[in-house]
C-alpha positions in Angstrom: 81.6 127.8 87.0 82.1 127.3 83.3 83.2 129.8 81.2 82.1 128.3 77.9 82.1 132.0 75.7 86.2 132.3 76.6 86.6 130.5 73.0 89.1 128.1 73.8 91.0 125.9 71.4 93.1 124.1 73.3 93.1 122.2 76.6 95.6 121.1 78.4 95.7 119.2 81.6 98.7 118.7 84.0 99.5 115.6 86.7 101.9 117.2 89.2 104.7 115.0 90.9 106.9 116.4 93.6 109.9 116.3 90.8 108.3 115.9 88.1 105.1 116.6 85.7 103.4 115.0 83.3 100.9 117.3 80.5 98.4 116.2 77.7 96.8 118.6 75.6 93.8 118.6 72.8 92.7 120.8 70.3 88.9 121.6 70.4 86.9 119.1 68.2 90.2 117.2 67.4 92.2 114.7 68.6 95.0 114.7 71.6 98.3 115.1 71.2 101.1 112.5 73.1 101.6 113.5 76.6 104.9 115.1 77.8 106.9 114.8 80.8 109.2 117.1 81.8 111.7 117.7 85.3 110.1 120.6 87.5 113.0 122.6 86.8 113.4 125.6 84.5 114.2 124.1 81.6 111.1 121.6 82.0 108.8 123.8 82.0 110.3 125.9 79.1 110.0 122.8 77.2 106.5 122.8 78.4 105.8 126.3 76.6 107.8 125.4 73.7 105.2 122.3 73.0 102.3 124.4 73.6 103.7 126.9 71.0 104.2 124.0 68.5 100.4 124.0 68.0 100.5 126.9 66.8 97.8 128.2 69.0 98.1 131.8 70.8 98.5 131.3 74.4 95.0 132.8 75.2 93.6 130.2 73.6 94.6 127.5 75.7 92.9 126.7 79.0 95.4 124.4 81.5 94.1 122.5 84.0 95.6 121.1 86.7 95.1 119.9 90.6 96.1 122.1 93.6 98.1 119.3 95.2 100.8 120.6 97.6 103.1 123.5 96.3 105.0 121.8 93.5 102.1 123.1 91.0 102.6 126.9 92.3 106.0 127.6 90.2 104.5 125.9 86.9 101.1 128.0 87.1 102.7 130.9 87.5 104.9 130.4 84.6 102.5 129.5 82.4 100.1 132.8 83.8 103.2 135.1 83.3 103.3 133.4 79.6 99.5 134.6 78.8 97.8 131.0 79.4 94.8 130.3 81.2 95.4 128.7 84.2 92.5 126.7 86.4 93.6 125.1 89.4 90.9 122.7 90.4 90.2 120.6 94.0 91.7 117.3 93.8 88.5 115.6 94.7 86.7 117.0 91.7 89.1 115.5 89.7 88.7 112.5 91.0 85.2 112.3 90.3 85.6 113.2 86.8 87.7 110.5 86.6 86.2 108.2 88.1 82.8 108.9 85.7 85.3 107.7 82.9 85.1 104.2 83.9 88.9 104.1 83.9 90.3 101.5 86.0 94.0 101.9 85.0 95.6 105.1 86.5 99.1 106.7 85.4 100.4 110.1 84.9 99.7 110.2 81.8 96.1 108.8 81.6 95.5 111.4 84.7 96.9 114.3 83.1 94.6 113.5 80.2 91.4 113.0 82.4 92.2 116.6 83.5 92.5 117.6 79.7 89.0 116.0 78.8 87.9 118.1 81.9 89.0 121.1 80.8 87.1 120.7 77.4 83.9 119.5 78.9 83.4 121.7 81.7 85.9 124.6 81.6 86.4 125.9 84.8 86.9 129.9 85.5 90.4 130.5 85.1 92.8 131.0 87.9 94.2 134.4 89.8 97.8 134.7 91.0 97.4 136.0 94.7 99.6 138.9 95.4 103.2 138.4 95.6 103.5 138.6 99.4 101.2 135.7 99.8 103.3 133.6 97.9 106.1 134.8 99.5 104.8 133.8 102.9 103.8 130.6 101.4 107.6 129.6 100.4 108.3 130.7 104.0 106.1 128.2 105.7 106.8 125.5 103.3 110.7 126.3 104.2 110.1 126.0 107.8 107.9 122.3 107.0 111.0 121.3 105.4 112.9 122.7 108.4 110.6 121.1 111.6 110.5 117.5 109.7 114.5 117.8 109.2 115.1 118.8 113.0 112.6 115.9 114.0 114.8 113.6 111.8 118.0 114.3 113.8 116.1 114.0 117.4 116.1 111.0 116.2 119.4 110.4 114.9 121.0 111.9 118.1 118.0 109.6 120.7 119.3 105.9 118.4 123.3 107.3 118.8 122.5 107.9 122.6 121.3 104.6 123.1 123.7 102.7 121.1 126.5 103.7 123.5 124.7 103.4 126.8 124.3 99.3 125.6 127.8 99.5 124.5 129.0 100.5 128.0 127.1 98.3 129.4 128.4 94.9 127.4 132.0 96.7 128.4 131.3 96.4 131.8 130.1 93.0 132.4 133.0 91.9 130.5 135.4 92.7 132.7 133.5 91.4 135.9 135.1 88.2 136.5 139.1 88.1 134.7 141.9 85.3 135.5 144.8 87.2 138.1 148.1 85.1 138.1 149.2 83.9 141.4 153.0 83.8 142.3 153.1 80.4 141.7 151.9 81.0 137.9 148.8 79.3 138.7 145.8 80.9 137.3 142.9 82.2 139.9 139.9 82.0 138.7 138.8 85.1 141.5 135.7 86.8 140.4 136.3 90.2 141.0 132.9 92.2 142.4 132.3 95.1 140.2 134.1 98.3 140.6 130.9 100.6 141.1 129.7 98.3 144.1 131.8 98.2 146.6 129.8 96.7 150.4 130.9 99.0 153.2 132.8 97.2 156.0 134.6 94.4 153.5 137.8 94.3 151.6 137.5 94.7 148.1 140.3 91.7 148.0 140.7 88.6 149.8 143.6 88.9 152.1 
């Protein structure tokens, strides 16, 4: 739902990357400002704020937008919450919509992080609500033991290819040795082919007398 009597001035809209993030902001009735990319690190997103103060807007002016795509966007929402902004994380799916009504064929970080801008001025969503801390807390815990199950996975797979590479190595090892010259007392070379040494036919000599 819109919440057009909040009397925002600026909107901002945010494409998230796993390492990175791209913003593009706009002040009401003027036009946009060059996008910024910045690391999904602390200092990024400090330089972030810092841009957004450069406009010389008060933080509770400013209505960011941006999509609820896996949990790189949690740390840079709550930042900019804790920093008095107005925070609307929207479904992916409406943003593609939006964007998609824009007749935009071309898509980049930057012309997506725009689209989200242009949404933010045209239908101002109700801004976001940090859960409670212990849900985020046991959000970081299962996306910790993701990370954990997909790395454990990895070396099953690691240890299965290793496995396998020596069983075929002992094998070639094995039929290499099957049939090997023996020198005779008279320094002739025999060209006896030896039977190999895990088969050995109950009843026989292994060697010819």
């Amino acid at each position: 739902m819109a919440d057009t009597d909040a009397g925002y001035r600026l909107f901002v809209g945010i494409d998230i990357a796993a390492d990175t993030f791209t913003a593009a902001w706009r002040v009401s009735g003027g036009e946009g400002f060059p996008p910024y990319t910045g690391e999904q690190t602390p200092t990024g997103r400090a330089g972030l704020q810092q841009r957004l103060r450069a406009t010389g807007l008060a933080p509770d002016a400013a209505l960011v937008v941006l999509e609820a795509t896996g949990p790189s966007w949690v740390a840079l929402a709550l930042g900019l919450h804790q920093a008095s902004y107005r925070i609307a994380v929207v479904n992916p799916r409406q943003a593609h919509h939006f964007a998609k009504a824009q007749l935009r064929r071309a898509k980049t970080d930057a012309l997506d992080a725009r689209d989200l801008a242009q949404l933010a001025a045209t239908l101002q969503p109700t801004p976001w609500t940090p859960p409670p801390a212990v849900y985020h807390d046991v959000r970081q815990r299962l996306v910790a033991r993701d990370a954990l199950l997909a790395m454990r996975t990895q070396a099953r797979n690691q240890r299965h290819a290793l496995l396998q590479g020596r069983s075929w190595s002992k094998g070639c090892a094995a039929s290499s040795t099957r049939c090997s010259p023996t020198w005779s007392s008279g320094s002739r070379v025999s060209t006896r082919r030896s039977p190999p040494c895990s088969r050995r036919v109950p009843g026989r000599r292994r060697w010819p007398a």
